[in-house]
C-alpha positions as CSV (number, residue, x, y, z in Angstrom):
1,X,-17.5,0.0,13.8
2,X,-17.3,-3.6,14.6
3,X,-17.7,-6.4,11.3
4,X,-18.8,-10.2,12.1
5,X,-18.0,-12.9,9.8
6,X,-21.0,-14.7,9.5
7,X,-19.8,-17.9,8.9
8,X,-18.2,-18.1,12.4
9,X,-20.3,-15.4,14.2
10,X,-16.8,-13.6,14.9
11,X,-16.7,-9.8,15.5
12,X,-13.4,-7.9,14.4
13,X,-12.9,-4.4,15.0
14,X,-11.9,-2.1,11.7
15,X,-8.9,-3.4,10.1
16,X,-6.3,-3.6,12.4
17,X,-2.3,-4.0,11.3
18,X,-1.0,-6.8,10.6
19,X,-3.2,-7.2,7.8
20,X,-2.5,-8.3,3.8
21,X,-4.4,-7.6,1.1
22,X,-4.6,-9.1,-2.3
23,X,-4.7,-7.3,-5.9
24,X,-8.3,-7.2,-6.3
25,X,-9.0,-6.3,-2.5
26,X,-6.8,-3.0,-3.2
27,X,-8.9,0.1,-5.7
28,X,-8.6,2.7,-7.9
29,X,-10.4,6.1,-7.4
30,X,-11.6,6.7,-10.7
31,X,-8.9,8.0,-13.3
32,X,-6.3,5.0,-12.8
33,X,-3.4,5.4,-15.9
34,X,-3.0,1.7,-16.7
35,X,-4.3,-1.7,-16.5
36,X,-6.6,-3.2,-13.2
37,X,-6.3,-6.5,-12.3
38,X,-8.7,-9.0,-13.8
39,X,-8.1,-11.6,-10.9
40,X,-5.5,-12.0,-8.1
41,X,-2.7,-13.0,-10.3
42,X,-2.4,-10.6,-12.8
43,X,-1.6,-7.4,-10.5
44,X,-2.1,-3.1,-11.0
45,X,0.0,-2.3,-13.9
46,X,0.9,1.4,-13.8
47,X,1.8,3.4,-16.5
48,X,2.1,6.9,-15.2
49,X,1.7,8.1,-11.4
50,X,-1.5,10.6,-11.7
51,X,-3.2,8.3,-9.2
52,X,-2.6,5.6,-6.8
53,X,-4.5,2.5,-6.2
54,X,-5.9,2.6,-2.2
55,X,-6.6,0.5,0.3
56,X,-10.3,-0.1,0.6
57,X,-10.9,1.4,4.0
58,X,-9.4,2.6,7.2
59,X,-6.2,1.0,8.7
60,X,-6.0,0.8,12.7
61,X,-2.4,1.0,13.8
62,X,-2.4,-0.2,17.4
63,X,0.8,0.2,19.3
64,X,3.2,3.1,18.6
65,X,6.1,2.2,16.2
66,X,8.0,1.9,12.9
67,X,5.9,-0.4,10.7
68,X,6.2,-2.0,7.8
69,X,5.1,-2.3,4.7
70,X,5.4,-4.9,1.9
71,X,4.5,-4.7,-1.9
72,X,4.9,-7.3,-4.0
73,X,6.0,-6.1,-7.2
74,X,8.1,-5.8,-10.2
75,X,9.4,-2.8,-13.0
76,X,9.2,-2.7,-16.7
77,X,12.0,-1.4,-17.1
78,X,13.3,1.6,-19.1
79,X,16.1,0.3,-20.6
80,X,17.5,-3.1,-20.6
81,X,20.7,-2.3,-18.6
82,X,19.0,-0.5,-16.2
83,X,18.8,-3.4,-13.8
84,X,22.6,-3.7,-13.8
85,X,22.4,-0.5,-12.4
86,X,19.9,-0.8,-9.7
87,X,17.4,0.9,-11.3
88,X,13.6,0.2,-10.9
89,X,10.2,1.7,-10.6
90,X,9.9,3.1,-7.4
91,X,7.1,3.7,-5.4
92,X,5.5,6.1,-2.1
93,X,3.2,5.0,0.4
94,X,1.2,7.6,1.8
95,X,-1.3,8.1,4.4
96,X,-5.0,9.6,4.5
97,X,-5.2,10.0,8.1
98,X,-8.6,10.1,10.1
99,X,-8.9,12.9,12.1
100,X,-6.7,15.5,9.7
101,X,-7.9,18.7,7.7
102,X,-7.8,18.6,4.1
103,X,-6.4,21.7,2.2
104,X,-10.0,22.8,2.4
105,X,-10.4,22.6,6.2
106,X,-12.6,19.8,5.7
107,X,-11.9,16.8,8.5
108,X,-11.0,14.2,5.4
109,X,-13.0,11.0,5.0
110,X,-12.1,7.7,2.7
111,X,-10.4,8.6,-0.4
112,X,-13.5,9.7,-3.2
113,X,-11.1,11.1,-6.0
114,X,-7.3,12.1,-6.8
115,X,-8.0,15.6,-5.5
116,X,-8.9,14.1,-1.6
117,X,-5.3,13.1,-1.6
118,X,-4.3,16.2,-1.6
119,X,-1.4,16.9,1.6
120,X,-1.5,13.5,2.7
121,X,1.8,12.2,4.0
122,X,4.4,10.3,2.6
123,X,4.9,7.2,5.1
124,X,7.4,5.0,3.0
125,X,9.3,5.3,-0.2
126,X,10.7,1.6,-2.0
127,X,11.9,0.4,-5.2
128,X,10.7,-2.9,-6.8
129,X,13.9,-5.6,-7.4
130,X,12.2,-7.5,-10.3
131,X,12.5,-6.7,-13.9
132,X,9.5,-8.4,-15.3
133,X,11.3,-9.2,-18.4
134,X,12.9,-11.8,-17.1
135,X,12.2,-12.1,-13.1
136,X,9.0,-13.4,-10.7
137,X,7.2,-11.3,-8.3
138,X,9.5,-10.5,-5.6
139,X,8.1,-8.6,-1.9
140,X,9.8,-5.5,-1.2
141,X,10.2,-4.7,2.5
142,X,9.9,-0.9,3.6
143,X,10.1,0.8,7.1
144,X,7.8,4.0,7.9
145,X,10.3,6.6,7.9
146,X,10.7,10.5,7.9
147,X,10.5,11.9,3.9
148,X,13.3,14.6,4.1
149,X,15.8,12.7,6.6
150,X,15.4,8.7,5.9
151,X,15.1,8.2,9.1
152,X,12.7,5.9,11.3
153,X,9.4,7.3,12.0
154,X,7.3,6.2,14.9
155,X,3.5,5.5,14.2
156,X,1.3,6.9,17.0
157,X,-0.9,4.2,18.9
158,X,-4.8,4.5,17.5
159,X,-3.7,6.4,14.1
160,X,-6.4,5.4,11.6
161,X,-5.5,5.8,7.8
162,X,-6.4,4.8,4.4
163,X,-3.1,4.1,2.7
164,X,-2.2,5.2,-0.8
165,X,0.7,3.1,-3.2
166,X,2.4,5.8,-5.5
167,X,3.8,5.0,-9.1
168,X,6.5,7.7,-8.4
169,X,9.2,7.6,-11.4
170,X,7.4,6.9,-14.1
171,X,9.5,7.5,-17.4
172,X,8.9,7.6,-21.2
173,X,10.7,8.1,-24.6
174,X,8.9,6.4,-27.0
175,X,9.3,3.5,-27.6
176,X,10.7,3.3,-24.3
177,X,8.7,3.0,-20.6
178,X,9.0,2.5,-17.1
179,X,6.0,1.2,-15.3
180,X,5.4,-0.4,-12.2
181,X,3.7,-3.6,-11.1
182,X,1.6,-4.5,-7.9
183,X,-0.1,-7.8,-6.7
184,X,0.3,-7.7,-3.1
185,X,0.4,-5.5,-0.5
186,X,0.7,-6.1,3.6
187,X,0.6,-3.5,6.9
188,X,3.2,-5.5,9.7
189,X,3.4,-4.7,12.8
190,X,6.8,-3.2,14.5
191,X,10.1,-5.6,15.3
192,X,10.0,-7.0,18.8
193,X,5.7,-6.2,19.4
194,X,4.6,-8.9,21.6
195,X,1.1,-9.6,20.4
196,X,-1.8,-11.5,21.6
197,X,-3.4,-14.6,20.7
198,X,-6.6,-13.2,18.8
199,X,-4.1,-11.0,17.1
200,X,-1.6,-13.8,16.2
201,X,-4.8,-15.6,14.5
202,X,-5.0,-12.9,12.0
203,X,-1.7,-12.9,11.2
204,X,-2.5,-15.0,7.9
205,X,-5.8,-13.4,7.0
206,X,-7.0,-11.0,4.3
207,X,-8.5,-8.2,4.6
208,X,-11.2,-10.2,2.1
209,X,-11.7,-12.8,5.5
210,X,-11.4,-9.9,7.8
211,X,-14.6,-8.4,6.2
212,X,-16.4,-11.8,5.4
213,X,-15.9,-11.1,1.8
């Protein structure tokens, strides 16, 4: 599928990394446990991890690699001290993948509801730095890497995938709660690609600009 941007009669391919997109450009798939974002600025507040929020369409990753992924974020944090002890909300990234079975042997299509993400793969795992008592929004840089080892995991030129942020520690004991923040959220491209100039001019674009919106 190709999209134009009407304004500059330019054609884009479907999303292609690098690409960044902003709180309201991410979505929910219908049961989300906490509060949506009423603009850009106030960010997906989770309060339990029984759904993610998505990206709103397929991601083209096109050189083989380990990318990376940035979420700008921050915790509520459990307990006061818990900062002192490097303790935040923590958070997956996981990856519908075009082209994949789903545990019912149907070829999987964009995300409908909690159920379709159902054996998709864990890409990332990060923790937020900022304790929104008293910090700002701070990006939190993750690599794609293997969920058992830790280790770096190569992206395959050409994968296409919708991509999934997990609230992934959630913890309660009234009246005490972890939850997790999220305002921003970017696909980068692996250290030392050389990259073109038509992919250079989208390094500062939305995925809002990307699809005219």
């Amino acid at each position: 599928m190709v999209v134009c941007l009407s304004l500059a009669n330019i054609c884009w391919p479907d999303i292609t990394v690098p690409v960044e997109f902003k709180s309201t450009q991410m979505k929910d798939i219908g049961n989300f446990h906490g509060d949506k974002p009423a603009n850009d600025e106030a960010g997906w507040y989770f309060w339990g991890g029984r759904e993610p929020i998505v990206t709103p369409d397929w991601i083209v990753f096109p050189y083989t690699g380990v990318y990376r992924f940035q979420v700008e974020c921050k915790s509520h944090q459990f307990d006061p001290g818990d900062a002192a002890k490097g303790i935040f909300a923590e958070f997956d990234i996981r990856a519908h993948i075009l082209g994949e079975r789903n545990n019912l042997g149907e070829i999987k299509k964009l995300i409908r509801n909690v159920g379709d993400t159902q054996g998709d793969k864990v890409w990332a795992h990060g923790s937020a730095s900022a304790d929104d008592a008293v910090d700002p929004w701070k990006w939190v840089e993750v690599a794609s890497s293997d969920p058992t080892t830790g280790e770096p995991m190569e992206i395959q030129e050409g994968t296409k995938a919708q991509l999934e942020i997990w609230f992934t520690n959630d913890k309660w004991e009234d009246p005490k709660d972890r939850n997790l923040w999220v305002r921003g959220f970017k696909v980068l491209l692996p250290e030392g690609v050389k990259i073109s100039v038509s992919l250079k001019s989208k390094l500062a674009t939305t995925w809002g600009a990307l699809k005219g919106k």
